[in-house]
MDAnalysis code that builds the backbone (N, CA, C; Angstrom):
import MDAnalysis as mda
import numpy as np

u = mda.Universe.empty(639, n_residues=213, atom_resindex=np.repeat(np.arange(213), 3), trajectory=True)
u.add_TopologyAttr("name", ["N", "CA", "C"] * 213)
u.add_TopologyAttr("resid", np.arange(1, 214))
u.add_TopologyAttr("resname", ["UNK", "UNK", "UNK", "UNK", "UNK", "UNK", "UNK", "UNK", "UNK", "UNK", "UNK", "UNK", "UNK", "UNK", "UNK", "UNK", "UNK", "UNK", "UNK", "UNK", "UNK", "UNK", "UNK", "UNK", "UNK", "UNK", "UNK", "UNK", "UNK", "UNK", "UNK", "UNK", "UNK", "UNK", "UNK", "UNK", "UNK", "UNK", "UNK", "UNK", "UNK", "UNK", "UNK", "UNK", "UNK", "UNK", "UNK", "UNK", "UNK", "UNK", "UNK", "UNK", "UNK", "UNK", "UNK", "UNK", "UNK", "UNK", "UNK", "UNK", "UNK", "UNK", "UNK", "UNK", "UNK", "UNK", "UNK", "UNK", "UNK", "UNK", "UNK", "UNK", "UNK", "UNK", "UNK", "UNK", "UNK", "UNK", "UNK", "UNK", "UNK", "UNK", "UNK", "UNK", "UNK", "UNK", "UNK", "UNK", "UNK", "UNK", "UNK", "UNK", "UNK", "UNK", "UNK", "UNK", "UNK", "UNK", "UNK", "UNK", "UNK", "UNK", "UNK", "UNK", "UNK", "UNK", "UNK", "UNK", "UNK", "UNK", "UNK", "UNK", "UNK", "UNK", "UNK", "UNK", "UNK", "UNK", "UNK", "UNK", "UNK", "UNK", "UNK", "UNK", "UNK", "UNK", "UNK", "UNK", "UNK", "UNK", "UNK", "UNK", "UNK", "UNK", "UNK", "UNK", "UNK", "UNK", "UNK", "UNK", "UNK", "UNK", "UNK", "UNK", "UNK", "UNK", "UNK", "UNK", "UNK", "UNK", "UNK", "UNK", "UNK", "UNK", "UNK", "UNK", "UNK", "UNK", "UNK", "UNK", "UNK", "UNK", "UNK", "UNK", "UNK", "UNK", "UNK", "UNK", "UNK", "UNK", "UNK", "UNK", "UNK", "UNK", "UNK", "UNK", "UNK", "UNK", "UNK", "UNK", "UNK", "UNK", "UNK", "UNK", "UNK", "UNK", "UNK", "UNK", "UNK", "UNK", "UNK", "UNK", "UNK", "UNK", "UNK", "UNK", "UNK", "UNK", "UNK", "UNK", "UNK", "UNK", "UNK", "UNK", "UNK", "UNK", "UNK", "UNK", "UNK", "UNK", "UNK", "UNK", "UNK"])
u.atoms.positions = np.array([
    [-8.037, 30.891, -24.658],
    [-7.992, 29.435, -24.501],
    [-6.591, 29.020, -24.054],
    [-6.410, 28.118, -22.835],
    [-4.960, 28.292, -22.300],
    [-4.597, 26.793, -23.500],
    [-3.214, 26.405, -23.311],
    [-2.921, 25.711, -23.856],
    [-3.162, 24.195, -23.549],
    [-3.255, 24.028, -22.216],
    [-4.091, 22.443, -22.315],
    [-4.975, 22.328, -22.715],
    [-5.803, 23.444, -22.713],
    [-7.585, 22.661, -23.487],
    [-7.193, 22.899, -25.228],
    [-6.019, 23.514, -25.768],
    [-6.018, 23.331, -26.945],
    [-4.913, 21.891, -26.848],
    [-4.300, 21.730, -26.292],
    [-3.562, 20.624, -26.290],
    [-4.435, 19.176, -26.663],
    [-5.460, 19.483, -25.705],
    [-6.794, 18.236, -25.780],
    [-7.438, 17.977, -26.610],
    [-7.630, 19.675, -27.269],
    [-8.048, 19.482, -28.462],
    [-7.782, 18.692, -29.668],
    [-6.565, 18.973, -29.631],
    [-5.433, 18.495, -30.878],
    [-5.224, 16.876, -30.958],
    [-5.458, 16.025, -29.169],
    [-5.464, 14.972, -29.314],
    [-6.491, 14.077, -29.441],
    [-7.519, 15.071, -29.369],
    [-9.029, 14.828, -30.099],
    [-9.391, 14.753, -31.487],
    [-8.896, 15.736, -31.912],
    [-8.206, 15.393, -33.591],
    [-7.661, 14.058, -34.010],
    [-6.731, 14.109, -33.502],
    [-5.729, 13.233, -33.636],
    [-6.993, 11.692, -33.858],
    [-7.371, 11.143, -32.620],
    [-8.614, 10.334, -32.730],
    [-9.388, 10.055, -33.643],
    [-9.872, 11.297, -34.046],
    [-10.730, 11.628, -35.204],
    [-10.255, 10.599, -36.130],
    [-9.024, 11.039, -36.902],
    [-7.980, 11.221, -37.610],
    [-7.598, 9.592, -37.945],
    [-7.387, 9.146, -36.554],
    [-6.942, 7.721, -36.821],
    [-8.355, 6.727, -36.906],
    [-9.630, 7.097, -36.630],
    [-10.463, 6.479, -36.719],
    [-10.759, 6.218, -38.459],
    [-10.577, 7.808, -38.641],
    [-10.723, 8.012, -40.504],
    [-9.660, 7.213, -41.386],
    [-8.761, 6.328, -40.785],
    [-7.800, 5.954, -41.536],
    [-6.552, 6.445, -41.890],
    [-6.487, 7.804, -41.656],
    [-5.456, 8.920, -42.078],
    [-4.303, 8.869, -41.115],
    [-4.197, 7.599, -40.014],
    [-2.714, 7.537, -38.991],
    [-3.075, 6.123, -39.420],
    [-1.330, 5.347, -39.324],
    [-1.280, 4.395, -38.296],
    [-1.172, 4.795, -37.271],
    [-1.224, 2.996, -36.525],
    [-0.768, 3.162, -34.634],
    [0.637, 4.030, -34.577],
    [1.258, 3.269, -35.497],
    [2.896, 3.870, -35.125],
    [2.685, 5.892, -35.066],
    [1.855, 6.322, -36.492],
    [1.805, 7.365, -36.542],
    [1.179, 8.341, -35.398],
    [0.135, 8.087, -35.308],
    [-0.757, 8.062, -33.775],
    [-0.206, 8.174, -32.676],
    [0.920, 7.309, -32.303],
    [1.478, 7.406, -31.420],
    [2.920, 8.563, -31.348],
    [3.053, 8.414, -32.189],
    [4.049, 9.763, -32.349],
    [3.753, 11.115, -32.492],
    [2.515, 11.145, -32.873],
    [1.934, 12.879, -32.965],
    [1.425, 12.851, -31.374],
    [0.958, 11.873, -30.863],
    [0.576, 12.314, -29.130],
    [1.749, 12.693, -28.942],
    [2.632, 12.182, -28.422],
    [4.088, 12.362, -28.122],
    [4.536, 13.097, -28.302],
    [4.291, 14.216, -29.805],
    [4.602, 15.400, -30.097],
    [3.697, 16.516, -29.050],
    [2.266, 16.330, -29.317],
    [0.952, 16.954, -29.085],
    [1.590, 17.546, -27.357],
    [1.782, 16.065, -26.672],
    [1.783, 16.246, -25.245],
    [3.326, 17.257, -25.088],
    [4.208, 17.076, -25.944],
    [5.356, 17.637, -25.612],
    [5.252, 19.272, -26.076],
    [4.565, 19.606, -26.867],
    [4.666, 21.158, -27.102],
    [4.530, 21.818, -26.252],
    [5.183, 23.354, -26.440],
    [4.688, 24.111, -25.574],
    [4.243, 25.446, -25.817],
    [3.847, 25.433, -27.316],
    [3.189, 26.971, -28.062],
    [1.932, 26.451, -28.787],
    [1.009, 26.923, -29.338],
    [0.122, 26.716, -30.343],
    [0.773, 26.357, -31.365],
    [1.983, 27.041, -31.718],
    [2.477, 26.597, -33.386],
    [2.821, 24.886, -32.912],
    [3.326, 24.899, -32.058],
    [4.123, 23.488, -31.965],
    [2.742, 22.729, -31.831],
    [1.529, 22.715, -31.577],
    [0.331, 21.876, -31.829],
    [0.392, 21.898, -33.148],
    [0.173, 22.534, -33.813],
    [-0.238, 23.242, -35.235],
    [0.300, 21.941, -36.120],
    [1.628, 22.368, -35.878],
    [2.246, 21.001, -36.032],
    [2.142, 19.309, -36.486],
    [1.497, 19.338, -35.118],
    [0.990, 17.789, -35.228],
    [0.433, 17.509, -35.655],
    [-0.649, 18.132, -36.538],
    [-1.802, 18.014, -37.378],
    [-1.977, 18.432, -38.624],
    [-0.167, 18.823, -39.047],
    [-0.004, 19.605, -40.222],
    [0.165, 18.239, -41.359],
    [-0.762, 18.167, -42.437],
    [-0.294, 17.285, -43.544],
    [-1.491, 16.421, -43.796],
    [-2.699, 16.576, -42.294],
    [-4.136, 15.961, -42.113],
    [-4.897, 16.633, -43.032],
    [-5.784, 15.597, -43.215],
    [-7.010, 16.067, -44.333],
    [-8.208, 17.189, -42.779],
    [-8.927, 17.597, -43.730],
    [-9.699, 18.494, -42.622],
    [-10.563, 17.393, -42.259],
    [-11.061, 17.964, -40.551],
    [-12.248, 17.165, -40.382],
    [-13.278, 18.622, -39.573],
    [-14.709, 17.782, -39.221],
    [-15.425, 18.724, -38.805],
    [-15.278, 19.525, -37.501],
    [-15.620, 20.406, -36.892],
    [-14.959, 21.613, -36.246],
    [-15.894, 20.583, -35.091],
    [-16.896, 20.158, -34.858],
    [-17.196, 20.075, -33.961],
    [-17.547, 18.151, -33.815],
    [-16.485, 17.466, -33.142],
    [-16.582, 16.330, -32.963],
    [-16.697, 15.355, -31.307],
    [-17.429, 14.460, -31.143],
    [-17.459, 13.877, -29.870],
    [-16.028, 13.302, -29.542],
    [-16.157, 13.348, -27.551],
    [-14.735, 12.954, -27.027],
    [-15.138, 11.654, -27.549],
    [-13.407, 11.304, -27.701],
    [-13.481, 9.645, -27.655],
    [-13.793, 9.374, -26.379],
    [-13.945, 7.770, -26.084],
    [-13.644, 7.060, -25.347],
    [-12.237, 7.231, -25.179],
    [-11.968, 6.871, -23.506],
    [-10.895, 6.419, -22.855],
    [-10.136, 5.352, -23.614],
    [-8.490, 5.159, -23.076],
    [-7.720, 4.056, -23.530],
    [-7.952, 3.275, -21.618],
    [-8.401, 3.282, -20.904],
    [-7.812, 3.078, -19.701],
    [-9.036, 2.323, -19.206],
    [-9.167, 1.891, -18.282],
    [-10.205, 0.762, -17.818],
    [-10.645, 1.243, -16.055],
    [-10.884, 1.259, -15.531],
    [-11.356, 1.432, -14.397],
    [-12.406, 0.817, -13.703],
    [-12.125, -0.456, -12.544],
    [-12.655, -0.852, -12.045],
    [-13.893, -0.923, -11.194],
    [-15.072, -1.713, -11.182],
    [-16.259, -1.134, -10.051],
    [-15.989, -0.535, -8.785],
    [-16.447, 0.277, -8.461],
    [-15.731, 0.533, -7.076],
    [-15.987, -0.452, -5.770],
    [-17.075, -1.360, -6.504],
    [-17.195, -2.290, -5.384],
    [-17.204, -3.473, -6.111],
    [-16.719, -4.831, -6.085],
    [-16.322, -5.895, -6.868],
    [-14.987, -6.537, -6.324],
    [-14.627, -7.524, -7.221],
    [-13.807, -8.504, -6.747],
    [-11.968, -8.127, -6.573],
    [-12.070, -6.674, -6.970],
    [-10.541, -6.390, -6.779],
    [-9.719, -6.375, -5.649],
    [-8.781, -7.202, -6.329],
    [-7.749, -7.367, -4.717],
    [-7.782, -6.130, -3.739],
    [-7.318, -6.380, -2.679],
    [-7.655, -5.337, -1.829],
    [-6.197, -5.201, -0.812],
    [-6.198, -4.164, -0.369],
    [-4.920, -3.675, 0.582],
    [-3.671, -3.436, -0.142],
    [-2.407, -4.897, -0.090],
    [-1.434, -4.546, -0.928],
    [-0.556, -5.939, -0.876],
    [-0.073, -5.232, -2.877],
    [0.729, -6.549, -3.267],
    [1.801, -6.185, -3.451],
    [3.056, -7.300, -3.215],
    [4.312, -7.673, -3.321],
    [4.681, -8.174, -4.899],
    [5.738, -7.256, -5.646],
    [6.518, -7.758, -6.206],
    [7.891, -7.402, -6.649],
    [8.439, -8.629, -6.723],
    [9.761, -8.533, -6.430],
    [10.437, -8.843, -7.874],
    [11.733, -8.425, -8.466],
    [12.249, -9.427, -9.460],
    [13.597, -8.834, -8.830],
    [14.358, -9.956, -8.628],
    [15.719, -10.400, -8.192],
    [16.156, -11.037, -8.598],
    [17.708, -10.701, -9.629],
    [18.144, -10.847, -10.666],
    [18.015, -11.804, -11.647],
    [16.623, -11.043, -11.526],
    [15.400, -11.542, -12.517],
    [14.562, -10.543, -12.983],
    [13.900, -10.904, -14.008],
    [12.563, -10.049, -14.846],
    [11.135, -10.485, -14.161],
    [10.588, -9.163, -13.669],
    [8.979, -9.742, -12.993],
    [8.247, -8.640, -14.110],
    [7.163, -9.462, -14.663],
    [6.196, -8.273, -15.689],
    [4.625, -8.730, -15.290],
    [4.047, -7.613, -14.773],
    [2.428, -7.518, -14.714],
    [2.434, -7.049, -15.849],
    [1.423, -7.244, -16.568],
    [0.752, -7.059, -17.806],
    [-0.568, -7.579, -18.201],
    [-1.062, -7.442, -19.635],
    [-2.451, -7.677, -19.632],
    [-3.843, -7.385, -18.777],
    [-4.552, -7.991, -19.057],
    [-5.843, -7.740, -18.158],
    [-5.615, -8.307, -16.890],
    [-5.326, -7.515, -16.000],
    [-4.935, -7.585, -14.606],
    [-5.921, -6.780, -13.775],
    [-5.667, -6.990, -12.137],
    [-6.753, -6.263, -11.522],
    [-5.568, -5.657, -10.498],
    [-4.919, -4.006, -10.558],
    [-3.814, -3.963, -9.602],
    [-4.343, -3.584, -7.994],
    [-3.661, -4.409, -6.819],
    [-4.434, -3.757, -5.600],
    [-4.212, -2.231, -5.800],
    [-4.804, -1.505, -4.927],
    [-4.675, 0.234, -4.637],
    [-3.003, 0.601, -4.299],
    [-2.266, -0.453, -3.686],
    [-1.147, -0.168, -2.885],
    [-0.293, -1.286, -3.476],
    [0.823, -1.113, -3.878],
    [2.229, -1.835, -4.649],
    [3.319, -1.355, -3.752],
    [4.075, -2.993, -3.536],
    [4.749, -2.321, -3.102],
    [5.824, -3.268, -4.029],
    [7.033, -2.990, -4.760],
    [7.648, -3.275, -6.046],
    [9.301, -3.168, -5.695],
    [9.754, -4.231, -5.960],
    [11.696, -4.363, -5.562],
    [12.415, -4.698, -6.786],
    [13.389, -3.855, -7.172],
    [13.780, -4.342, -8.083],
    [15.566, -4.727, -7.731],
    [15.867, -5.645, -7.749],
    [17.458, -5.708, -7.343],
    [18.216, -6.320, -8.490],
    [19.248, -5.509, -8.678],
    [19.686, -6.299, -9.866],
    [18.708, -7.090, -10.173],
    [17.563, -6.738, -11.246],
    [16.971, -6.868, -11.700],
    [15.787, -5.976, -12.454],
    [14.691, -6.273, -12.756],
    [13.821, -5.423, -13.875],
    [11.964, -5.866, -13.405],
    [11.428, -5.174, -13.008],
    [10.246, -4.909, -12.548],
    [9.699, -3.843, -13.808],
    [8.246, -5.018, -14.438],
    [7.319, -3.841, -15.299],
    [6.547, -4.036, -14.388],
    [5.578, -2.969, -14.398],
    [4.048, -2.735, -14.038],
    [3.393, -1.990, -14.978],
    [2.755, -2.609, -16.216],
    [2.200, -2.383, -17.314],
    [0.488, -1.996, -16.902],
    [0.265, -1.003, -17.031],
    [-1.045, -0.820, -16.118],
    [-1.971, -0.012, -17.761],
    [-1.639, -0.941, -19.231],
    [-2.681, -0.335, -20.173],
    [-3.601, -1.171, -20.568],
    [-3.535, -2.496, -20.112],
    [-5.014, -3.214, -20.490],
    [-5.249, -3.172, -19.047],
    [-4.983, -2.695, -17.377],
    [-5.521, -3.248, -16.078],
    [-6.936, -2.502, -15.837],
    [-7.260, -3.467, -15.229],
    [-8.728, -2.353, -14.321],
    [-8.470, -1.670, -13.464],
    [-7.997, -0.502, -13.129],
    [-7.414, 0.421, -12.106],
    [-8.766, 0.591, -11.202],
    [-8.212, 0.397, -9.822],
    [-9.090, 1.012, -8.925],
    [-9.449, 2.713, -8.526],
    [-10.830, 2.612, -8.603],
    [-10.875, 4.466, -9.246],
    [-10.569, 5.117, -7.979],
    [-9.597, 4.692, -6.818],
    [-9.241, 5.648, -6.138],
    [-7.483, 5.519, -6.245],
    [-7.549, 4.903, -7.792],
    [-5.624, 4.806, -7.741],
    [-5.396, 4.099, -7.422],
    [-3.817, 3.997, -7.886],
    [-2.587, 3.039, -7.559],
    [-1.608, 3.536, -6.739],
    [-1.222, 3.602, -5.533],
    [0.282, 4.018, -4.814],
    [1.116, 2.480, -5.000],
    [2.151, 3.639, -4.996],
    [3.429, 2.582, -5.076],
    [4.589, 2.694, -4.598],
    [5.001, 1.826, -4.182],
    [6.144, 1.867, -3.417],
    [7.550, 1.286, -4.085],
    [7.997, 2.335, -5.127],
    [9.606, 1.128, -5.516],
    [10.361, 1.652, -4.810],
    [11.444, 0.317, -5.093],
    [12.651, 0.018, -4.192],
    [13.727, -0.325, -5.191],
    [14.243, 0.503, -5.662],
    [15.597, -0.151, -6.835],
    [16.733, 0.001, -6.611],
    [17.717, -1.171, -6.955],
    [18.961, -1.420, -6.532],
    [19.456, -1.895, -7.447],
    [20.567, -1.322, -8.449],
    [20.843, -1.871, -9.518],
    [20.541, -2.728, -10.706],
    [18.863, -2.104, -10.552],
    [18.143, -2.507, -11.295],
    [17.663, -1.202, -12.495],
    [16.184, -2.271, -12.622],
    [15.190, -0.829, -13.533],
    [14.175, -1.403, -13.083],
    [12.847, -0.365, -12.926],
    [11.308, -0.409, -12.887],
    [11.080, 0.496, -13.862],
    [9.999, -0.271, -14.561],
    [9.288, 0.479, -15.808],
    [7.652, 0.589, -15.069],
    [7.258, 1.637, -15.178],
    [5.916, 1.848, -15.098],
    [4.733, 2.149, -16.634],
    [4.337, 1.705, -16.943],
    [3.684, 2.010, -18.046],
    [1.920, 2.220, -17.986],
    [2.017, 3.304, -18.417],
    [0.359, 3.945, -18.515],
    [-0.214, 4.451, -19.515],
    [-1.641, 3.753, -20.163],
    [-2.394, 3.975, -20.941],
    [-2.781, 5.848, -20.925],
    [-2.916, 6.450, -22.356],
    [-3.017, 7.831, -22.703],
    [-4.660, 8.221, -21.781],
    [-4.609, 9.373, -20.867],
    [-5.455, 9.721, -19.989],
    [-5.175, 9.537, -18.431],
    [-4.527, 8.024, -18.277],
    [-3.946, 8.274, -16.984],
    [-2.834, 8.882, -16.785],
    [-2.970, 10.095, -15.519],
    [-1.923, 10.356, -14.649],
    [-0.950, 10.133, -13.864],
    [0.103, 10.748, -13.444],
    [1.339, 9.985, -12.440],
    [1.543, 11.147, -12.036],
    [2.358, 10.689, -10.722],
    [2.245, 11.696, -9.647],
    [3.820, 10.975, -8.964],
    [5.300, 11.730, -9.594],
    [6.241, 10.798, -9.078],
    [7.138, 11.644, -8.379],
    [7.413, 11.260, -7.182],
    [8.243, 11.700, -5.981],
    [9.213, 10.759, -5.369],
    [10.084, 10.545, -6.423],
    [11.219, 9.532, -6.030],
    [12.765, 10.351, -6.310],
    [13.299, 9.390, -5.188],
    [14.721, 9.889, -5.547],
    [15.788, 9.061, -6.169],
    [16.762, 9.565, -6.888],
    [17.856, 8.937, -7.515],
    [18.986, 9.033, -7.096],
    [19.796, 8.153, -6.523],
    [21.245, 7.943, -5.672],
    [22.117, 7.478, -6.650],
    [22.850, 8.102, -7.658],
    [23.439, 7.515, -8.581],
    [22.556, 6.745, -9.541],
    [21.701, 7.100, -9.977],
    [20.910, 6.694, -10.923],
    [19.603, 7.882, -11.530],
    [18.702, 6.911, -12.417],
    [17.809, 8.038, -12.587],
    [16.224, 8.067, -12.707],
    [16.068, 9.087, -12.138],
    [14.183, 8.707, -12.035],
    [13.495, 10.059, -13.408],
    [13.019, 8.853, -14.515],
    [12.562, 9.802, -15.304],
    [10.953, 9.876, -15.386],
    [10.281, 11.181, -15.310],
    [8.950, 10.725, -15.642],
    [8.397, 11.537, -17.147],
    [7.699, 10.452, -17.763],
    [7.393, 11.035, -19.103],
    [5.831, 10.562, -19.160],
    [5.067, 11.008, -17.950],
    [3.835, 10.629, -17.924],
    [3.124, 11.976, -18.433],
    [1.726, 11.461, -19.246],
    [1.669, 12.883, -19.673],
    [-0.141, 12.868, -18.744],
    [-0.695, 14.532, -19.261],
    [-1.251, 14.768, -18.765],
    [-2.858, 14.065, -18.652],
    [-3.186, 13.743, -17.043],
    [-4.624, 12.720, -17.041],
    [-5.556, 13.598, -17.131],
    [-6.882, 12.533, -17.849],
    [-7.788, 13.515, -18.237],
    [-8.998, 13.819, -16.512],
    [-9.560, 14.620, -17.019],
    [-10.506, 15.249, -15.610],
    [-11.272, 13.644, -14.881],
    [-11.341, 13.277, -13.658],
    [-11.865, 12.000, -12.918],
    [-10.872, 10.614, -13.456],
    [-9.927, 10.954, -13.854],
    [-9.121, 9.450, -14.374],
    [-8.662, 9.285, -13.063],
    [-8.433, 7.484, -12.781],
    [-7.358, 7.551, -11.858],
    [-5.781, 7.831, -11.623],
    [-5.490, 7.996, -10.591],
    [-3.888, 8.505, -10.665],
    [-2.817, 7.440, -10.419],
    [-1.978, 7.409, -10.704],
    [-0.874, 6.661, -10.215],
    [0.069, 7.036, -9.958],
    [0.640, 6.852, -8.226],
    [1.706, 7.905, -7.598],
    [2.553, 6.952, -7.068],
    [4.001, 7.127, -7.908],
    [5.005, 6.653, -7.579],
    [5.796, 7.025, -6.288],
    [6.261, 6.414, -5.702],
    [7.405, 6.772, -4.298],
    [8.437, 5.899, -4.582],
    [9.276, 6.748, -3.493],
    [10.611, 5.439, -3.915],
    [12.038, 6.477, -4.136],
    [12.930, 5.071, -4.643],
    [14.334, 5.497, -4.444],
    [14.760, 4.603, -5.799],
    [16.139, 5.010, -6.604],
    [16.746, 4.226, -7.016],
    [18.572, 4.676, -7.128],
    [18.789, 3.514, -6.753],
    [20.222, 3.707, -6.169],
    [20.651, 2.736, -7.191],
    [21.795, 3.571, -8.122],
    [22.498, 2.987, -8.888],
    [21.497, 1.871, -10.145],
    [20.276, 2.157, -10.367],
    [19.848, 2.226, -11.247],
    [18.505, 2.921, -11.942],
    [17.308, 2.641, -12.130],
    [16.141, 3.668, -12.920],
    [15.217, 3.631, -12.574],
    [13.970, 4.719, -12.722],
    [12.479, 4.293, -12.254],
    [12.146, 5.207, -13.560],
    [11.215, 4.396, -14.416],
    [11.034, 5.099, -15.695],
    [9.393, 5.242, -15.371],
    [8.681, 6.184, -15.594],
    [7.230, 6.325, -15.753],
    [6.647, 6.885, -16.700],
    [6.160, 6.078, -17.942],
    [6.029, 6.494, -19.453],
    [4.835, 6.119, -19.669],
    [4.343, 7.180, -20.434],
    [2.416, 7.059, -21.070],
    [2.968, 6.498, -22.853],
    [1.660, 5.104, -22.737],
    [2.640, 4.508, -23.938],
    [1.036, 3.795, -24.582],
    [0.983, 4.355, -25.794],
    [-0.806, 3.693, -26.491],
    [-0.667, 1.998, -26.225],
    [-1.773, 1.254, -25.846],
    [-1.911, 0.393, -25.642],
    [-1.010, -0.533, -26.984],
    [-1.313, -2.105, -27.108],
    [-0.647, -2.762, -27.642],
    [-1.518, -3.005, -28.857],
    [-0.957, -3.682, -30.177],
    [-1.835, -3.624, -31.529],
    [-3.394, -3.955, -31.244],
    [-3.369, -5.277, -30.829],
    [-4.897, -6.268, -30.300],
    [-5.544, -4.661, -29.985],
    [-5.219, -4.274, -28.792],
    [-5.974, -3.261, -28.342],
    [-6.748, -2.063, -28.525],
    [-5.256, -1.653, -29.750],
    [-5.846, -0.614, -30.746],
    [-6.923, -0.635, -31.702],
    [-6.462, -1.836, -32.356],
    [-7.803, -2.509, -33.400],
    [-8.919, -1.601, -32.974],
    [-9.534, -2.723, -31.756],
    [-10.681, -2.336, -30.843],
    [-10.997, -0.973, -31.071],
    [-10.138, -0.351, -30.296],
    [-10.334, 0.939, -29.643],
    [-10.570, 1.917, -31.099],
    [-10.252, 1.495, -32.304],
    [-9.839, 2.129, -33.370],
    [-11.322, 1.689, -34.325],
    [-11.654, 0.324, -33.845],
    [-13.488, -0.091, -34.520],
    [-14.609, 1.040, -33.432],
    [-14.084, 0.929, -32.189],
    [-14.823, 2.118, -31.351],
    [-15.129, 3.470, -31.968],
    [-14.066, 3.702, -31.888],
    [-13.862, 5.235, -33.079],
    [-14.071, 5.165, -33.840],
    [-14.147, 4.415, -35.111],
    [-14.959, 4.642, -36.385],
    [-16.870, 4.867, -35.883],
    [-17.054, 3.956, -35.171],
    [-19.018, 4.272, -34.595],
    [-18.569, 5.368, -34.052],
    [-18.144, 6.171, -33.330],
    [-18.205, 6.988, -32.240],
    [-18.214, 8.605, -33.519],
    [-16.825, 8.179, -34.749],
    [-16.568, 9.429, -35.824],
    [-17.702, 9.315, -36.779],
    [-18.076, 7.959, -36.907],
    [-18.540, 7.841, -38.542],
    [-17.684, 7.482, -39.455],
    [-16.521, 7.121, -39.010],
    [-15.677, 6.624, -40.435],
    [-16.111, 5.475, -40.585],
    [-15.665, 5.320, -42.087],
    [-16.105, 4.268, -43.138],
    [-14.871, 3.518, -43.312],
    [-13.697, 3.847, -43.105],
    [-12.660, 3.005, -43.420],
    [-12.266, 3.248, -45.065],
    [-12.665, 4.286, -45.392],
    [-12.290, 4.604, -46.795],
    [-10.762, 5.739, -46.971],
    [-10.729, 5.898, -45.686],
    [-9.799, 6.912, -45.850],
    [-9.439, 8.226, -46.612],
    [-10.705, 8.944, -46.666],
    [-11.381, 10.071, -47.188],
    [-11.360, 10.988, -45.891],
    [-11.403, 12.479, -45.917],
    [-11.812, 13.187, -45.220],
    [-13.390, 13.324, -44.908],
    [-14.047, 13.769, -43.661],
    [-15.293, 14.397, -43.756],
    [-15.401, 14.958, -44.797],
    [-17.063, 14.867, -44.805],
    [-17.705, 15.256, -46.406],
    [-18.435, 16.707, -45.742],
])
C-alpha cells in the first residue's frame, strides 16, 4: 500500500473521528496538516494516536468543495481583480470564472475559493504581484498546480493533495518584492457545523462522544 492511499486513509479517519465528537475544528484541522505533511507510516500513525477506535471499514465522506453544473449560470471567460494599495477579498458563496486574472500592487488580493462553486474544468490564474501579497485559499480535496516566480520575494505553495476528479487550480505568475501564498485551509465555523451534521448521517454518530460499539 503506497503511502497516499494510506495517507487518505488516515484523513478518512480523521472524519470519522470528528463526526463522533472526538476533534474539534481547531483539532481537525491540525491533524490534516499533520496527516498531509508526513512522510512515513509512523508519522500517520501519529495523527491518530490518542483516538478512541473506530470500525475498520467506513464510507468516504463527502467533499469540503462545491463544484459547479457544467452547464448553468457561471460567469464565463475571464475576471479582473485588482487591489491597489488596497485589500480586494472574494469570498463566500461565489461563482469563480474558469480564468482570473489577479494584481496585487502594494497591496493584498484573497481569492478564497472554500465556500465557491468551482467550474469542473478549473480555475487558471493569472497573478501579478508588486509589493504586495496574494493569498489563494482552498477547501481540503482541491488541488493546485503553481508555476510562479519570485523576484525578491516569495512564492509558497502549501496546497495539499486533490482528491481523484476534483477540480484544479493552477496558479501562474510572478511576485516581485512581495508573496503568492497557496494554502489548503478547512472551511470556516458556519461551514463546518454543516459538513460535521453531514458526517454524523453519513458515520452514525450520535453526538455522544463514545467510540463505535
Amino acid at each position: 500500500m503506497t503511502l497516499e492511499i494510506q495517507r487518505e486513509e488516515a484523513v478518512q479517519a480523521l472524519c470519522a473521528h470528528y463526526a463522533q465528537d472526538h476533534l474539534s475544528t481547531q483539532e481537525l484541522e491540525a491533524r490534516f496538516e499533520r496527516a498531509y505533511r508526513a512522510s512515513s507510516r509512523a508519522d500517520l500513525d501519529t495523527v491518530l494516536a490518542g483516538l478512541p477506535a473506530l470500525r475498520t471499514s467506513t464510507p468516504a465522506p463527502g467533499p469540503l468543495f462545491q463544484v459547479a453544473p457544467a452547464r448553468g449560470a457561471l460567469p464565463t471567460g475571464l475576471k479582473r481583480y485588482l487591489g491597489f494599495f488596497s485589500s480586494l477579498k472574494k469570498e463566500g458563496a461565489w461563482s469563480p470564472a474558469p480564468r482570473i486574472q489577479a494584481k496585487a500592487i502594494l497591496g493584498e488580493v484573497v481569492l478564497d475559493f472554500r465556500e465557491a462553486a468551482l467550474p469542473p474544468e478549473g480555475v487558471e490564474i493569472e497573478a501579478d504581484v508588486f509589493m504586495g501579497e496574494m493569498r489563494v485559499l482552498l477547501p481540503p480535496g482541491v488541488g493546485a498546480e503553481v508555476d510562479a516566480t519570485a523576484i525578491m520575494g516569495e512564492v509558497t505553495d502549501k496546497a495539499q493533495r486533490a482528491l481523484p476528479g476534483a477540480p484544479m487550480v493552477r496558479v501562474r505568475g510572478s511576485a516581485l518584492m512581495g508573496s503568492i501564498v497557496v494554502v489548503t485551509k478547512l472551511p470556516k465555523p458556519a461551514r463546518m457545523e454543516s459538513w460535521r451534521a453531514q458526517l454524523k448521517q453519513l458515520f452514525g454518530g450520535d453526538g455522544s462522544g463514545s467510540g463505535w460499539s
